[in-house]
ROPA-613448 format. One record per residue (C-alpha): residue number from 0; residue in one letter; y, z, x. Coordinates in nm, 3 decimals, padded with zeros to 5 digits. Layout:
<sites>
<site><seq>NUM</seq><type>A</type><py>Y</py><pz>Z</pz><px>X</px></site>
...
</sites>
This chain:
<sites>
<site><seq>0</seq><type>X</type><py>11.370</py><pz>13.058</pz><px>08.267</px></site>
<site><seq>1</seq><type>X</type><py>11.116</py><pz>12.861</pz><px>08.423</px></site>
<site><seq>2</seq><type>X</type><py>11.113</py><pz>12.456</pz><px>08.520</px></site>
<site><seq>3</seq><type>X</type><py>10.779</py><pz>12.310</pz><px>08.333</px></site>
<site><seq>4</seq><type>X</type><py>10.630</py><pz>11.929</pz><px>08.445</px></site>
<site><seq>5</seq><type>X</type><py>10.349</py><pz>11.764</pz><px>08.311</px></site>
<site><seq>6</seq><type>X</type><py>10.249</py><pz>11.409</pz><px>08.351</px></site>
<site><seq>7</seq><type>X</type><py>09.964</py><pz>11.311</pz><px>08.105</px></site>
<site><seq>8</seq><type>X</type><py>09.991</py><pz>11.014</pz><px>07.821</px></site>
<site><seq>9</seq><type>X</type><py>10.280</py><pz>10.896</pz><px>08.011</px></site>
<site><seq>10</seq><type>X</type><py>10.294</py><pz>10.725</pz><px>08.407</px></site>
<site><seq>11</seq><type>X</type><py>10.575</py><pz>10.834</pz><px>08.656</px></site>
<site><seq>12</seq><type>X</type><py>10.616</py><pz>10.574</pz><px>08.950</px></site>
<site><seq>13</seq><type>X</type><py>10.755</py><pz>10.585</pz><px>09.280</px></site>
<site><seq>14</seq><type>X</type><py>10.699</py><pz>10.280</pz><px>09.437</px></site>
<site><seq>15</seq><type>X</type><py>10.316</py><pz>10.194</pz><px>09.374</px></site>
<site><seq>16</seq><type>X</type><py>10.249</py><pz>10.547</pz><px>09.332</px></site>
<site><seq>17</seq><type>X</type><py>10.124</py><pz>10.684</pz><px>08.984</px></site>
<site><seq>18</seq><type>X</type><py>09.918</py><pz>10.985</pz><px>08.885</px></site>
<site><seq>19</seq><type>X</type><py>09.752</py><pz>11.165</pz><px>08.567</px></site>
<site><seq>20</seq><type>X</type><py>09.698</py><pz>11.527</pz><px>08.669</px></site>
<site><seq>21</seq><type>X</type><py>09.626</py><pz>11.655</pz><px>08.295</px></site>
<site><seq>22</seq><type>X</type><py>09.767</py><pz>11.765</pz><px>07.959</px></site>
<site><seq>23</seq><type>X</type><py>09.912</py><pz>12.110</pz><px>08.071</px></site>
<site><seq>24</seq><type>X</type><py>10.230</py><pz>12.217</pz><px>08.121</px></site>
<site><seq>25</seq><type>X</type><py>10.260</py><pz>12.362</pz><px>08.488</px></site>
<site><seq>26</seq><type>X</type><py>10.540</py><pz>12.601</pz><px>08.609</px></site>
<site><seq>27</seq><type>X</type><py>10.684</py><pz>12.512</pz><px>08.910</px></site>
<site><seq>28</seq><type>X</type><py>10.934</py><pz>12.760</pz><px>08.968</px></site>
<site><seq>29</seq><type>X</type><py>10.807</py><pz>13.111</pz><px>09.143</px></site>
<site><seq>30</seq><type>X</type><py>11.130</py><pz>13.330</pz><px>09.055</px></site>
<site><seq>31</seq><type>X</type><py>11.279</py><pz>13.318</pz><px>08.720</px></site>
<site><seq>32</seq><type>X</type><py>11.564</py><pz>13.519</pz><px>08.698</px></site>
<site><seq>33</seq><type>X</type><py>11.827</py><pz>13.342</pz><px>08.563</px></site>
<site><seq>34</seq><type>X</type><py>11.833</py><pz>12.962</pz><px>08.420</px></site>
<site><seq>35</seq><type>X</type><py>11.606</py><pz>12.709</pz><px>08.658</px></site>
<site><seq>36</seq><type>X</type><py>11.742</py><pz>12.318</pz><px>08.543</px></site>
<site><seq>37</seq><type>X</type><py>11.795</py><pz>12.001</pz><px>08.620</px></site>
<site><seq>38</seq><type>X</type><py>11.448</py><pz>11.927</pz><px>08.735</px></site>
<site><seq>39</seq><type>X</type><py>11.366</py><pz>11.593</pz><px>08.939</px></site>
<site><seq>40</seq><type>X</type><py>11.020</py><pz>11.457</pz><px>09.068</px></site>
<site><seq>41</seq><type>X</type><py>10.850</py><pz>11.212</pz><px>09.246</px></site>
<site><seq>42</seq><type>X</type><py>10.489</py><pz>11.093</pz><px>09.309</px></site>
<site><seq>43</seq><type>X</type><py>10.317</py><pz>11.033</pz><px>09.699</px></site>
<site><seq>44</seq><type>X</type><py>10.065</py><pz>10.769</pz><px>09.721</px></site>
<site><seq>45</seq><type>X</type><py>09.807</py><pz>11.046</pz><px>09.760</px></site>
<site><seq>46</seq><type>X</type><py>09.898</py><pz>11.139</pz><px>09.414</px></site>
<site><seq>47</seq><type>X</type><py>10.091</py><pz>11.478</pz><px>09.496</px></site>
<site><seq>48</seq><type>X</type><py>10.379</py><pz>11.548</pz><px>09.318</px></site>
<site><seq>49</seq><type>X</type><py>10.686</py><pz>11.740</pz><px>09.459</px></site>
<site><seq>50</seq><type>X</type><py>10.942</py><pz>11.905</pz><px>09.201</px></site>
<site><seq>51</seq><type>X</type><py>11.292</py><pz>11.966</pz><px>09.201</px></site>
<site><seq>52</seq><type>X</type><py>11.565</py><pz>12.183</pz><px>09.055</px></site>
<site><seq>53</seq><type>X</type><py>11.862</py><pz>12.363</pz><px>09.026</px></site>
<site><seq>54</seq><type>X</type><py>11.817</py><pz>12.751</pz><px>09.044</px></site>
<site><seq>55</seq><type>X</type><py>12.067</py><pz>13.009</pz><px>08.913</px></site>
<site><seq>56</seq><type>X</type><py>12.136</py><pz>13.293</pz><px>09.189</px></site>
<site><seq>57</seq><type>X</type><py>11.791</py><pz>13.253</pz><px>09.378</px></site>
<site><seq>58</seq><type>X</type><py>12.030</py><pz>13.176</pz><px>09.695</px></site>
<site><seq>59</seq><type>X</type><py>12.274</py><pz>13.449</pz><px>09.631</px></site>
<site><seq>60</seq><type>X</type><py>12.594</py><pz>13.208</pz><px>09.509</px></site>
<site><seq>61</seq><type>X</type><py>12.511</py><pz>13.021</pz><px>09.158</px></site>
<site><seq>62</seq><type>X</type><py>12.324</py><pz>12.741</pz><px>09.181</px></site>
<site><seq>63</seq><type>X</type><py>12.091</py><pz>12.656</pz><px>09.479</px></site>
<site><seq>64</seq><type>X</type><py>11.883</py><pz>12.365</pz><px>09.523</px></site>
<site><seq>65</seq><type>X</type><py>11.468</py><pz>12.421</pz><px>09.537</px></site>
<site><seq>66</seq><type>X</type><py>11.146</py><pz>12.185</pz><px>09.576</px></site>
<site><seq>67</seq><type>X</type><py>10.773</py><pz>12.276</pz><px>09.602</px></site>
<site><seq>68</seq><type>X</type><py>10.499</py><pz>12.046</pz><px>09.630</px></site>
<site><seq>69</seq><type>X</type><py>10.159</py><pz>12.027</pz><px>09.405</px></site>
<site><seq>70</seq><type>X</type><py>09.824</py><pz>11.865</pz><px>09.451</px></site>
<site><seq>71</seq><type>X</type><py>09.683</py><pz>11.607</pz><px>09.161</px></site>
<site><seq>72</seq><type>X</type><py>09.513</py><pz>11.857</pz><px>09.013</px></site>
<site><seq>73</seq><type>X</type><py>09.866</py><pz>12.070</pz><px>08.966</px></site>
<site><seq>74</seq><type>X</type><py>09.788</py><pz>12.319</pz><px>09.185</px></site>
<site><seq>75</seq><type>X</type><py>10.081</py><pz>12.408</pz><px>09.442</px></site>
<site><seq>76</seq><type>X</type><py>10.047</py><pz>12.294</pz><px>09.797</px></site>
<site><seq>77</seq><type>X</type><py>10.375</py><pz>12.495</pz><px>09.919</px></site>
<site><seq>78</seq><type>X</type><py>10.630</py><pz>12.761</pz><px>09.821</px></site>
<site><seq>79</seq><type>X</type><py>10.944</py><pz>12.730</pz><px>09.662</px></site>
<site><seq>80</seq><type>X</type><py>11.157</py><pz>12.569</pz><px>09.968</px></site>
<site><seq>81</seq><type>X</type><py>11.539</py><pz>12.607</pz><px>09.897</px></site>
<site><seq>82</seq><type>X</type><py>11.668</py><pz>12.231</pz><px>10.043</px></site>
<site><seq>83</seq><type>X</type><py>12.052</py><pz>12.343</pz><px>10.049</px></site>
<site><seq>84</seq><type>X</type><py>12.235</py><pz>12.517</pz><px>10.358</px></site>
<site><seq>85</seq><type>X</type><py>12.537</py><pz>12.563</pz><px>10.250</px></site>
<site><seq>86</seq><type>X</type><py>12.501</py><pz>12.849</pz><px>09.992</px></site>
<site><seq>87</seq><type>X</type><py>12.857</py><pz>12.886</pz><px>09.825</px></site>
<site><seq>88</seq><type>X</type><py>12.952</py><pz>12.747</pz><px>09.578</px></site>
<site><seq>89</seq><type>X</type><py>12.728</py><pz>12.587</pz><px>09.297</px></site>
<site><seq>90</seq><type>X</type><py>12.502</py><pz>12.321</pz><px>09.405</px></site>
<site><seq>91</seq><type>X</type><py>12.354</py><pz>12.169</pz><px>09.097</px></site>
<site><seq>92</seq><type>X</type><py>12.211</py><pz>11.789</pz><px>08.966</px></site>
<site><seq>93</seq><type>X</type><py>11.988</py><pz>11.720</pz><px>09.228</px></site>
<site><seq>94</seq><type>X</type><py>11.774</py><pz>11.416</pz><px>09.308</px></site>
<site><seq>95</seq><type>X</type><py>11.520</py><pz>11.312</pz><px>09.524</px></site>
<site><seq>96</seq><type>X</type><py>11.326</py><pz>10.999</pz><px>09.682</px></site>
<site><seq>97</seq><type>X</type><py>11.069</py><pz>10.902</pz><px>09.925</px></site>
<site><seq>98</seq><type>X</type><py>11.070</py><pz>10.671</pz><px>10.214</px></site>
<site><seq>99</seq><type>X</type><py>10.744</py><pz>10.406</pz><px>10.290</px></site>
<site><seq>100</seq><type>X</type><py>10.558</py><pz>10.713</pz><px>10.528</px></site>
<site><seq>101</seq><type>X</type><py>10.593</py><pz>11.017</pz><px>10.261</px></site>
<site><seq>102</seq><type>X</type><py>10.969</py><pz>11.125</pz><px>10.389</px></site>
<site><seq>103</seq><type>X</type><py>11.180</py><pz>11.320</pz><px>10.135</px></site>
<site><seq>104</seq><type>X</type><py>11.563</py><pz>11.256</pz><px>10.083</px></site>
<site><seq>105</seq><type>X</type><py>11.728</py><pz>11.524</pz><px>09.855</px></site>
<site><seq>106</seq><type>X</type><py>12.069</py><pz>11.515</pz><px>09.722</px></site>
<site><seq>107</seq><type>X</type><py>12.279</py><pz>11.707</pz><px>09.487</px></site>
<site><seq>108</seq><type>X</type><py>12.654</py><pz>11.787</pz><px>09.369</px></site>
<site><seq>109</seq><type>X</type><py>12.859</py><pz>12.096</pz><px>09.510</px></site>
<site><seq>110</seq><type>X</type><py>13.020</py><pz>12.213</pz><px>09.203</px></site>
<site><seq>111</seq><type>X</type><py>13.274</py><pz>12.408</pz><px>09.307</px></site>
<site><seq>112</seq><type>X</type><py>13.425</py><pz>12.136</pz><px>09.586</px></site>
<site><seq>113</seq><type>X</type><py>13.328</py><pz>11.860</pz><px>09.424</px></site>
<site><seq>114</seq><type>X</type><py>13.138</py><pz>11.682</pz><px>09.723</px></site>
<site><seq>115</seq><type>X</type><py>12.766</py><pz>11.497</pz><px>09.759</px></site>
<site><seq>116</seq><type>X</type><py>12.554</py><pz>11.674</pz><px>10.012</px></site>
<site><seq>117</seq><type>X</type><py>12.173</py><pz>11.578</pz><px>10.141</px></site>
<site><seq>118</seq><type>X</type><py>11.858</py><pz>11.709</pz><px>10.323</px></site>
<site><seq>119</seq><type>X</type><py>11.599</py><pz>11.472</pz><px>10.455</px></site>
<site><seq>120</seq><type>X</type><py>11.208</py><pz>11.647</pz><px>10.460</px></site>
<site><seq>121</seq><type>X</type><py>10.896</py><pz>11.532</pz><px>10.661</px></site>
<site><seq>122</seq><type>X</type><py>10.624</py><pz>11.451</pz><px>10.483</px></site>
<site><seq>123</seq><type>X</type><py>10.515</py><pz>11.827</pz><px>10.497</px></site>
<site><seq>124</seq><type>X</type><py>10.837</py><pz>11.901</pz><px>10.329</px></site>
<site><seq>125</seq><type>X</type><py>11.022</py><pz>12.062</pz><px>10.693</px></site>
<site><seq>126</seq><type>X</type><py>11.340</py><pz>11.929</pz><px>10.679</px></site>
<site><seq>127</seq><type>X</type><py>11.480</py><pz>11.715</pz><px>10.946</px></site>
<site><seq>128</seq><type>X</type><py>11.772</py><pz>11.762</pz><px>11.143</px></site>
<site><seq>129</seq><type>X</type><py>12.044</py><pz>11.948</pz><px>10.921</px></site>
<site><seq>130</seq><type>X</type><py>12.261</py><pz>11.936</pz><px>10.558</px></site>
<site><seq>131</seq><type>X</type><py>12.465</py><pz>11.627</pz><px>10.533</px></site>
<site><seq>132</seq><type>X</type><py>12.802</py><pz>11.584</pz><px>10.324</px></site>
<site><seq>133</seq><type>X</type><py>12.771</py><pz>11.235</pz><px>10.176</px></site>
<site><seq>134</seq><type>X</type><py>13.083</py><pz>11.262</pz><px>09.988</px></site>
<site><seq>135</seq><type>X</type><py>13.424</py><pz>11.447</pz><px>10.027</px></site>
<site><seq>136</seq><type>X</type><py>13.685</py><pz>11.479</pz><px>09.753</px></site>
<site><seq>137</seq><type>X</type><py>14.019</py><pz>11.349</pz><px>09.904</px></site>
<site><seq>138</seq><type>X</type><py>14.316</py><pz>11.114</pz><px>09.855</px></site>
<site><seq>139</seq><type>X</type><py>14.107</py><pz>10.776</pz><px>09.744</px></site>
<site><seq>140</seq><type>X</type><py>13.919</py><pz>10.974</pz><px>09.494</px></site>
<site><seq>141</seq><type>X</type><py>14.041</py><pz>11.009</pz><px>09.137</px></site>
<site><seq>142</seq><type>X</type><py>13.824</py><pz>11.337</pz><px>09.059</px></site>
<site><seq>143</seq><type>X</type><py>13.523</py><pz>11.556</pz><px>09.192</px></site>
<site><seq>144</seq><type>X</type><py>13.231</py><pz>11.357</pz><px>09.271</px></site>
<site><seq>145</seq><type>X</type><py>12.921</py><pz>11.441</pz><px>09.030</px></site>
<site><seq>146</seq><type>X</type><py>12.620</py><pz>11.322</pz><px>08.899</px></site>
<site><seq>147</seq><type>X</type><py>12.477</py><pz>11.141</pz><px>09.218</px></site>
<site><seq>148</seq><type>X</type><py>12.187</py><pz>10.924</pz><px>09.256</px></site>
<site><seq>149</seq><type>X</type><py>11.971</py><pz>10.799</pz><px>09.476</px></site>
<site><seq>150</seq><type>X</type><py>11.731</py><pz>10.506</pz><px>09.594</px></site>
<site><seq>151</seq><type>X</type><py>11.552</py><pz>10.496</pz><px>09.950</px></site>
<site><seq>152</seq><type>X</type><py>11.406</py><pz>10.189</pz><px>10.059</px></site>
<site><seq>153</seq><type>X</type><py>11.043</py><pz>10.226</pz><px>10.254</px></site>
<site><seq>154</seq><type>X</type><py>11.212</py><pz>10.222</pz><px>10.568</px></site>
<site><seq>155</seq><type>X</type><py>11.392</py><pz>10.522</pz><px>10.551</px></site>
<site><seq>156</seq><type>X</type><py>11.761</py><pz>10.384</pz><px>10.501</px></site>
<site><seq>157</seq><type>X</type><py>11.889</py><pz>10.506</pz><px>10.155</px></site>
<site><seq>158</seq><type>X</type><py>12.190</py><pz>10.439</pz><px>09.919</px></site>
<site><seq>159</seq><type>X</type><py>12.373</py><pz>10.751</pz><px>09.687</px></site>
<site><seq>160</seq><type>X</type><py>12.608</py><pz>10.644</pz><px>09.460</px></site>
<site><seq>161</seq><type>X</type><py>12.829</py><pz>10.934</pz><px>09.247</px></site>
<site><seq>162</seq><type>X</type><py>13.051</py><pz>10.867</pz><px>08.939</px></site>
<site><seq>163</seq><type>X</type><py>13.376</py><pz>11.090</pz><px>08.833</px></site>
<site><seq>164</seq><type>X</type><py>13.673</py><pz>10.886</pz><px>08.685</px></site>
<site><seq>165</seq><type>X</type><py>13.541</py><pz>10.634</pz><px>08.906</px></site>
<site><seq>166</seq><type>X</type><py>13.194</py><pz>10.486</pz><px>09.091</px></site>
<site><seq>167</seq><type>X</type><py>13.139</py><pz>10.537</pz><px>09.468</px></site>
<site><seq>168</seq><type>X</type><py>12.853</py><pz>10.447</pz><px>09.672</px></site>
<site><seq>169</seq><type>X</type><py>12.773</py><pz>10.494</pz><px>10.000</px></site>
<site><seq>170</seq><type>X</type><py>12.481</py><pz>10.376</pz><px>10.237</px></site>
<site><seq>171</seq><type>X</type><py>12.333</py><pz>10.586</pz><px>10.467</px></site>
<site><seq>172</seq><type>X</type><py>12.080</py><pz>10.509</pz><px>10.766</px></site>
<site><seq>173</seq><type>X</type><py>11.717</py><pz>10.696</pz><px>10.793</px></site>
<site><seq>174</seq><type>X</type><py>11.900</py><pz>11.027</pz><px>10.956</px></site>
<site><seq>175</seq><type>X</type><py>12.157</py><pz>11.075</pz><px>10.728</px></site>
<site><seq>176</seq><type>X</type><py>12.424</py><pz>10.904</pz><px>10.875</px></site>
<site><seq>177</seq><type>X</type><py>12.696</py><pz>10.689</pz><px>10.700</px></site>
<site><seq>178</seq><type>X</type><py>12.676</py><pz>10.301</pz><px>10.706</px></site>
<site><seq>179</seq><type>X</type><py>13.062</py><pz>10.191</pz><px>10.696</px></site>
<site><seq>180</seq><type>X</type><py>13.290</py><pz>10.316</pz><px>10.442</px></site>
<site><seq>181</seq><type>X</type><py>13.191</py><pz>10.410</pz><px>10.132</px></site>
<site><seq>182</seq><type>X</type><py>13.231</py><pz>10.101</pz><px>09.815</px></site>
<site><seq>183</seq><type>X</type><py>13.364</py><pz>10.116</pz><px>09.495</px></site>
<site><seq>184</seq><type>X</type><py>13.135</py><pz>09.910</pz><px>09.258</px></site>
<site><seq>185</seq><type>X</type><py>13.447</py><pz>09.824</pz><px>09.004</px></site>
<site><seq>186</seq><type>X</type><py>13.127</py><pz>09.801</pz><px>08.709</px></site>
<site><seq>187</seq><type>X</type><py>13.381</py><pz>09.618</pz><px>08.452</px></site>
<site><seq>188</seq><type>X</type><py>13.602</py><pz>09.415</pz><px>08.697</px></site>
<site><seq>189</seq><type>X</type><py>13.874</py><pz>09.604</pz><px>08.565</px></site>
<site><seq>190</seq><type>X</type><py>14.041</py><pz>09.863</pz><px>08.776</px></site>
<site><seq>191</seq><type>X</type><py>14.203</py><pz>10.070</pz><px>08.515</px></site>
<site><seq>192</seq><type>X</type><py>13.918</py><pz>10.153</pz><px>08.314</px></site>
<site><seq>193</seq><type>X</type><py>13.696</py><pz>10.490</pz><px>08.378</px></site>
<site><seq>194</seq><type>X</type><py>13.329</py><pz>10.489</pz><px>08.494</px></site>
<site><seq>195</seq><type>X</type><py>13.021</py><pz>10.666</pz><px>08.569</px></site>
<site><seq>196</seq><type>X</type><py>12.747</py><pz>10.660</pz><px>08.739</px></site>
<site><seq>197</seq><type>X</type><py>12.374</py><pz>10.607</pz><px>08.600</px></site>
<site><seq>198</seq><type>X</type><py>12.136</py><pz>10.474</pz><px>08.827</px></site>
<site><seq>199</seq><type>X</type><py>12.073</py><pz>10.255</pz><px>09.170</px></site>
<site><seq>200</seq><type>X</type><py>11.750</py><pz>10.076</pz><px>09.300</px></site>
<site><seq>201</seq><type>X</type><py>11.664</py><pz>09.865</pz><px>09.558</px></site>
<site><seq>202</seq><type>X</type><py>11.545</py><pz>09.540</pz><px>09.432</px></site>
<site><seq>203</seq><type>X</type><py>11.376</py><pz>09.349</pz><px>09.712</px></site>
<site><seq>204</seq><type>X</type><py>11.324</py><pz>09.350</pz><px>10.088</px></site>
<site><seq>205</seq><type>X</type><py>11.630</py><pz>09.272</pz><px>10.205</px></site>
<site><seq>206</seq><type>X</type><py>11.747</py><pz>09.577</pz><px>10.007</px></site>
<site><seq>207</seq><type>X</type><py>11.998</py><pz>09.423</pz><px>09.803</px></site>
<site><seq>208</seq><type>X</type><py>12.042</py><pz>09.678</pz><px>09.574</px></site>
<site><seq>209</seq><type>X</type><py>12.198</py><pz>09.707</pz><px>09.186</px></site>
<site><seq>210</seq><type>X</type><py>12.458</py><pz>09.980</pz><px>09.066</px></site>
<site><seq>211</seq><type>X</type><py>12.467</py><pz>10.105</pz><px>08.679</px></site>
<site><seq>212</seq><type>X</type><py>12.691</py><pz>10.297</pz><px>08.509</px></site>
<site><seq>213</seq><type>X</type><py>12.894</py><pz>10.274</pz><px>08.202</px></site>
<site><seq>214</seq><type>X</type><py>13.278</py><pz>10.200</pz><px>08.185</px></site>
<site><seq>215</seq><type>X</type><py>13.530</py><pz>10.095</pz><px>07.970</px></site>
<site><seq>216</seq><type>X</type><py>13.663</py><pz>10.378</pz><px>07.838</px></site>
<site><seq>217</seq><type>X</type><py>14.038</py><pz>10.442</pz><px>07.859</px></site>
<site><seq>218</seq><type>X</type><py>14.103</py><pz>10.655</pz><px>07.612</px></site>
<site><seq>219</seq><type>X</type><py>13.956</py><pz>10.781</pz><px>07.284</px></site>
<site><seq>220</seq><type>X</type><py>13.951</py><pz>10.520</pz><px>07.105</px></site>
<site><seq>221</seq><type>X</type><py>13.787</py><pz>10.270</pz><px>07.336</px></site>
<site><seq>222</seq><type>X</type><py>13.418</py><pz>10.208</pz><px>07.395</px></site>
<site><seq>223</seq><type>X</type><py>13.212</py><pz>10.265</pz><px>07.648</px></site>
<site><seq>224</seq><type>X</type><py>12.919</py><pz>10.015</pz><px>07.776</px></site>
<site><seq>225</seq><type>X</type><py>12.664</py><pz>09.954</pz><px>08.032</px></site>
<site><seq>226</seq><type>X</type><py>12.713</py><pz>09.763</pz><px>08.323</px></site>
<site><seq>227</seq><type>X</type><py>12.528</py><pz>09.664</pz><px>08.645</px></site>
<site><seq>228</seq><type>X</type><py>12.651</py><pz>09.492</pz><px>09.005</px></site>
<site><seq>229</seq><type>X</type><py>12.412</py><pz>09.390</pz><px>09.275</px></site>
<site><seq>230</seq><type>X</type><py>12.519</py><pz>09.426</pz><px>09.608</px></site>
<site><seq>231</seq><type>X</type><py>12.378</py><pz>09.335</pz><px>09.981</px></site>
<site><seq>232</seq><type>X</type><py>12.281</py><pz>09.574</pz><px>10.212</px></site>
<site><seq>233</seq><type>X</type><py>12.621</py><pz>09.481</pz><px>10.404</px></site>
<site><seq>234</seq><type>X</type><py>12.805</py><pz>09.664</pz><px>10.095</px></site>
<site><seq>235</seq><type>X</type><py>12.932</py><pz>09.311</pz><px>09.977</px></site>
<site><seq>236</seq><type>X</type><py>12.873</py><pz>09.241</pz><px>09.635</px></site>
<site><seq>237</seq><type>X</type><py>12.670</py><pz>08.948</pz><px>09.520</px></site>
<site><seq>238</seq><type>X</type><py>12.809</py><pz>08.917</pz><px>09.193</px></site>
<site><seq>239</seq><type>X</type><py>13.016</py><pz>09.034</pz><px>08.952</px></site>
<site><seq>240</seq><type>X</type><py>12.967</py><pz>09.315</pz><px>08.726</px></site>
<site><seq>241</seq><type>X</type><py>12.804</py><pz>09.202</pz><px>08.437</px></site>
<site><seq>242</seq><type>X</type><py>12.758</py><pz>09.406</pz><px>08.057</px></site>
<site><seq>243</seq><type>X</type><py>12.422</py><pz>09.453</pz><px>07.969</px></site>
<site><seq>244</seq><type>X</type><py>12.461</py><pz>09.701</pz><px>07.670</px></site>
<site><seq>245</seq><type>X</type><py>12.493</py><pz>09.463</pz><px>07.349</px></site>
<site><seq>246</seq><type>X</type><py>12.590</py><pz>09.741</pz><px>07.078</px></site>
<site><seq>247</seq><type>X</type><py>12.960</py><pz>09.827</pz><px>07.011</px></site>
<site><seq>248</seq><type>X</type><py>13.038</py><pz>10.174</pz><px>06.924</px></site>
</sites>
């Protein structure tokens, strides 16, 4: 199985960044035994694109986590460089981001103990410092922690937030550390109701940032819908969670 990218008749941004390197499909993935998935990407200024995904086996235990980098013309810059340690278990749904100076912050579920866990990278895609848990299953959490994503502001501080039954986010600094406890967006202002997670972004420079998932749901015969909550870079939130979805099931 092999992980494909292309970016022609369309634009992918990070940041300011944007790039047209063609109409062909390009493999990224060197080995190909087994199923290669869940593919992420992101753009540097300089136009070079780095890939990621999910890779069945490659590490010896399921899933491992892999990233190469490409030039704008598509052609690679690097190897395949595997961004998990830990190599039990099934690490899976990845996601990555970039910092202001060309730093790499990767992220991705453990499957099989349902925790968050990070890399950073330099700009020449060494990592820095070691693997990071970002999230640990344990007595607050209503189920295994999956689907994270990810937004790094341009100075190197980041936010991941997860869904499972529930939403979680957590801010960490430039190294990886944690920023205070982790918060629990409550999407719907309504405790009871299930959520998950679908996206986070800085919005301006004092890195207030907005959570969106979906919630709602209780049971099979209510509806889900799309919400987002801003919060402050102090993990307070500015507002309430509002609906922005408009059409009922």
């Amino acid at each position: 199985m092999t992980v494909l990218f292309a970016i022609a008749c369309a634009v992918c941004v990070v940041g300011t960044a944007a790039a047209d390197i063609g109409d062909a499909d390009i493999q990224a993935n060197v080995f190909t035994t087994g199923l290669q998935g869940d593919p992420t990407v992101v753009i540097r200024p300089n136009d070079e694109v780095i890939v990621g995904w999910r890779s069945d086996n490659q590490d010896g235990s399921f899933g491992g986590i892999y990233l190469r980098a490409f030039d704008e013309d598509g052609d690679p810059t690097t190897g395949e460089i595997r961004a998990n340690t830990t190599t039990d278990g099934d690490q899976k749904r990845p996601c990555i981001a970039l910092d202001g100076e060309g730093n790499l912050v990767a992220i991705w579920q453990l499957e099989s103990f349902g925790n968050n866990f990070g890399q950073i990278f330099d700009s020449s895609l060494s990592p820095v410092g070691e693997e990071f848990v970002i999230s640990v299953v344990g007595p607050f959490s209503k189920s295994s922690e999956r689907t994270p994503a990810l937004a790094v502001a341009p100075s190197g501080e980041f936010v991941v937030a997860w869904g499972g039954t529930s939403t979680e986010v957590q801010r960490l600094k430039a190294n990886g550390d944690k920023l205070g406890l982790s918060i629990f967006p409550n999407l719907d202002n309504d405790v009871a109701t299930l959520e998950g997670i679908g996206g986070v972004a800085f919005v301006n420079d004092d890195m207030d940032f907005l959570v969106v998932g979906y919630a709602g749901a209780i049971d099979a015969e209510s509806v889900d819908a799309v919400y987002l909550r801003p919060f402050d870079w102090g993990g307070e939130a500015v507002a309430v969670g509002q609906r922005i979805s408009t059409v009922e099931d």
